[in-house]
N, C-alpha and C positions, 0 to 999 in steps of 0.2 A: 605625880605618879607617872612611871615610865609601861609601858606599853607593847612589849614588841612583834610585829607582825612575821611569822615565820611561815613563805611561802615553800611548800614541799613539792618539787618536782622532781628528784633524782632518789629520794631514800621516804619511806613512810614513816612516820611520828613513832615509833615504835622504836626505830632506828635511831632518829636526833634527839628525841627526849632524852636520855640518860646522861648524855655528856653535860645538858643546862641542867640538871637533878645534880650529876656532882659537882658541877661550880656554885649551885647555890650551898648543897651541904659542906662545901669547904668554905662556905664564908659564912658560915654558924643559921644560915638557915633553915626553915622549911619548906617544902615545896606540897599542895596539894595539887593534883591532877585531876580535872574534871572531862569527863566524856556521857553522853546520853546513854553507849549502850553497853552492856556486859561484853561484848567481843573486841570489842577496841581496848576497855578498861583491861584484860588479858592479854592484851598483844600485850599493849604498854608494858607489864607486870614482868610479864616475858621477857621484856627488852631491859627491865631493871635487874631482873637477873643475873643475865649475861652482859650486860656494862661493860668487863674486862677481860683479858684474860685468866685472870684468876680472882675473878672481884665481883661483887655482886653490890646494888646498894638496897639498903634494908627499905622494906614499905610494907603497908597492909591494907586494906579493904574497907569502909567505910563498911558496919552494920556488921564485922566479923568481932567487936570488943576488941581494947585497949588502943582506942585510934588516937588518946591523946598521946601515946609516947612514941608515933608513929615519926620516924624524920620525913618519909614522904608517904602521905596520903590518898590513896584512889578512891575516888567518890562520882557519885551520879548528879552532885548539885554543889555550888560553892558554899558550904558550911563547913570552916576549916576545925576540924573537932579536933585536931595537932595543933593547934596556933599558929598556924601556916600564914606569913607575911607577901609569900609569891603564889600566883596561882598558875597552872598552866592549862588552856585551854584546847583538851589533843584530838576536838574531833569536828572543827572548823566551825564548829556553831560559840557567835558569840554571846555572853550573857552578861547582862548590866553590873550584875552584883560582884564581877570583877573586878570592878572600879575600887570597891572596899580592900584592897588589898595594896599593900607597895608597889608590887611590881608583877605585872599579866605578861606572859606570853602565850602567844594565840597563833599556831599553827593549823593552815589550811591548804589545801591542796586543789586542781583543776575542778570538782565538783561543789566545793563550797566557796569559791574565788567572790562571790557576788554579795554573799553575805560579808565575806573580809574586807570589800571595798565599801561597804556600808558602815561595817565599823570602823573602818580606817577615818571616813569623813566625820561620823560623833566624836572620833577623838581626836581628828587634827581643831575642830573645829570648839571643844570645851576647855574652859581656863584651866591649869594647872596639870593637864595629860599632855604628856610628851609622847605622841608614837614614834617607831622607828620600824624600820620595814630590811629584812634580810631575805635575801634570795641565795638557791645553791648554785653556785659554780663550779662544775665539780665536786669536789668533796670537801671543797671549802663553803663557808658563808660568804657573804659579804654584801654588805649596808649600801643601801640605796635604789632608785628605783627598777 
Protein backbone atom coordinates (compact mmCIF):
# COMPACT_ATOMS: atom_id res chain seq x y z
CA UNK A 1 0.00 0.00 0.00
CA UNK A 2 1.27 3.36 -1.18
CA UNK A 3 1.01 6.27 1.16
CA UNK A 4 1.63 9.78 0.08
CA UNK A 5 2.78 12.63 2.40
CA UNK A 6 1.58 15.91 0.75
CA UNK A 7 3.35 18.73 2.57
CA UNK A 8 1.22 22.14 2.04
CA UNK A 9 3.27 25.27 2.17
CA UNK A 10 2.28 27.57 -0.95
CA UNK A 11 -1.62 26.46 -1.63
CA UNK A 12 -4.15 25.03 1.15
CA UNK A 13 -5.85 21.43 0.53
CA UNK A 14 -8.63 22.92 -0.75
CA UNK A 15 -6.57 24.12 -3.56
CA UNK A 16 -4.50 20.60 -4.38
CA UNK A 17 -7.07 18.21 -3.55
CA UNK A 18 -8.94 18.30 -6.89
CA UNK A 19 -6.29 17.81 -9.33
CA UNK A 20 -5.30 14.16 -7.22
CA UNK A 21 -9.61 13.62 -7.18
CA UNK A 22 -9.36 13.94 -10.89
CA UNK A 23 -6.38 11.59 -11.67
CA UNK A 24 -7.92 9.15 -9.36
CA UNK A 25 -11.53 9.47 -11.13
CA UNK A 26 -9.70 9.21 -14.59
CA UNK A 27 -8.36 6.00 -13.70
CA UNK A 28 -11.84 4.50 -12.62
CA UNK A 29 -11.47 5.22 -9.24
CA UNK A 30 -12.86 6.59 -5.93
CA UNK A 31 -11.59 8.89 -3.73
CA UNK A 32 -13.19 9.40 -0.08
CA UNK A 33 -12.00 12.52 1.70
CA UNK A 34 -11.70 12.53 5.38
CA UNK A 35 -11.49 15.73 7.62
CA UNK A 36 -12.53 16.18 11.56
CA UNK A 37 -14.35 19.36 10.88
CA UNK A 38 -17.40 20.71 8.76
CA UNK A 39 -15.32 23.89 7.64
CA UNK A 40 -12.50 22.16 5.93
CA UNK A 41 -14.96 19.45 4.69
CA UNK A 42 -16.72 22.83 2.77
CA UNK A 43 -13.60 24.36 1.75
CA UNK A 44 -12.73 21.11 0.15
CA UNK A 45 -16.39 20.70 -1.55
CA UNK A 46 -15.72 24.28 -2.80
CA UNK A 47 -12.52 23.36 -4.31
CA UNK A 48 -14.33 20.23 -6.09
CA UNK A 49 -16.48 22.62 -7.58
CA UNK A 50 -14.42 24.77 -9.13
CA UNK A 51 -11.68 22.15 -10.34
CA UNK A 52 -11.85 23.89 -13.88
CA UNK A 53 -12.61 26.20 -15.84
CA UNK A 54 -15.70 24.85 -16.75
CA UNK A 55 -15.64 21.64 -14.77
CA UNK A 56 -16.68 20.68 -11.76
CA UNK A 57 -15.98 17.01 -10.16
CA UNK A 58 -19.10 15.41 -8.80
CA UNK A 59 -19.07 14.53 -4.66
CA UNK A 60 -21.47 14.50 -1.72
CA UNK A 61 -21.52 14.40 1.87
CA UNK A 62 -21.34 11.51 4.08
CA UNK A 63 -25.03 11.39 6.12
CA UNK A 64 -26.76 13.63 3.11
CA UNK A 65 -28.20 9.81 1.34
CA UNK A 66 -27.08 8.19 -1.87
CA UNK A 67 -23.26 8.16 -0.72
CA UNK A 68 -22.82 4.96 -2.41
CA UNK A 69 -23.02 6.28 -5.95
CA UNK A 70 -20.94 9.14 -4.85
CA UNK A 71 -17.29 9.09 -7.15
CA UNK A 72 -15.96 11.23 -4.44
CA UNK A 73 -16.98 11.21 -0.90
CA UNK A 74 -16.71 13.82 2.15
CA UNK A 75 -16.82 12.27 5.42
CA UNK A 76 -15.85 12.95 9.07
CA UNK A 77 -14.43 9.25 9.47
CA UNK A 78 -12.76 6.60 7.11
CA UNK A 79 -16.06 4.47 6.28
CA UNK A 80 -15.96 4.52 2.58
CA UNK A 81 -19.83 4.07 2.15
CA UNK A 82 -18.77 4.67 -2.12
CA UNK A 83 -16.30 1.92 -2.11
CA UNK A 84 -13.75 4.22 -2.18
CA UNK A 85 -10.13 2.37 -2.77
CA UNK A 86 -8.12 5.88 -2.08
CA UNK A 87 -8.53 7.91 0.80
CA UNK A 88 -7.35 11.37 1.24
CA UNK A 89 -6.43 12.64 4.49
CA UNK A 90 -7.18 16.82 4.14
CA UNK A 91 -6.77 18.03 7.49
CA UNK A 92 -3.39 16.81 8.76
CA UNK A 93 -4.58 14.40 11.36
CA UNK A 94 -3.51 11.10 10.60
CA UNK A 95 -5.81 8.01 11.23
CA UNK A 96 -4.81 4.20 11.29
CA UNK A 97 -7.79 3.02 9.46
CA UNK A 98 -6.24 4.52 6.39
CA UNK A 99 -4.16 1.76 6.16
CA UNK A 100 -7.46 -0.39 4.99
CA UNK A 101 -7.32 1.30 1.74
CA UNK A 102 -5.03 1.16 -1.46
CA UNK A 103 -3.79 4.15 -1.57
CA UNK A 104 -3.83 7.35 1.34
CA UNK A 105 -2.78 10.70 0.76
CA UNK A 106 -2.30 12.62 3.69
CA UNK A 107 -1.70 16.27 3.39
CA UNK A 108 -0.44 18.60 6.17
CA UNK A 109 0.63 21.84 6.63
CA UNK A 110 3.20 23.97 9.17
CA UNK A 111 0.61 23.26 12.17
CA UNK A 112 0.15 19.70 11.86
CA UNK A 113 3.98 18.88 10.59
CA UNK A 114 4.45 16.79 13.97
CA UNK A 115 1.86 14.54 13.72
CA UNK A 116 2.94 13.97 9.75
CA UNK A 117 6.50 13.11 10.93
CA UNK A 118 4.99 10.63 13.36
CA UNK A 119 3.07 9.00 10.62
CA UNK A 120 5.77 9.14 8.32
CA UNK A 121 8.00 6.81 10.85
CA UNK A 122 4.88 4.00 11.37
CA UNK A 123 4.85 3.81 7.77
CA UNK A 124 8.37 3.93 6.78
CA UNK A 125 8.96 1.62 9.41
CA UNK A 126 5.71 -1.40 8.64
CA UNK A 127 6.04 -4.17 6.14
CA UNK A 128 4.22 -3.67 2.88
CA UNK A 129 3.66 0.62 3.27
CA UNK A 130 5.54 2.40 0.85
CA UNK A 131 5.44 6.20 1.95
CA UNK A 132 6.43 8.94 -0.39
CA UNK A 133 6.72 12.34 0.59
CA UNK A 134 6.04 15.65 -1.99
CA UNK A 135 6.77 18.98 -1.29
CA UNK A 136 5.50 22.38 -3.44
CA UNK A 137 8.02 24.05 -5.36
CA UNK A 138 6.34 26.53 -6.75
CA UNK A 139 3.34 25.39 -8.27
CA UNK A 140 4.87 22.30 -8.92
CA UNK A 141 5.11 19.09 -6.69
CA UNK A 142 8.11 17.27 -6.44
CA UNK A 143 9.17 14.01 -4.43
CA UNK A 144 11.53 13.91 -1.97
CA UNK A 145 12.87 15.33 1.00
Amino acid sequence: MQVDFYQLSRDPVDKVLPAIAARVLDGGGRLLVVAGNDDRLAAVSQGLWSAGPESFLAHGRAGEGREAIQPILLSHDCEAANGARFVALADGVWRDEALAFERAFYFFDAETIEGARAAWRMVSKADGLTPRFWRQDGRRWVQGP
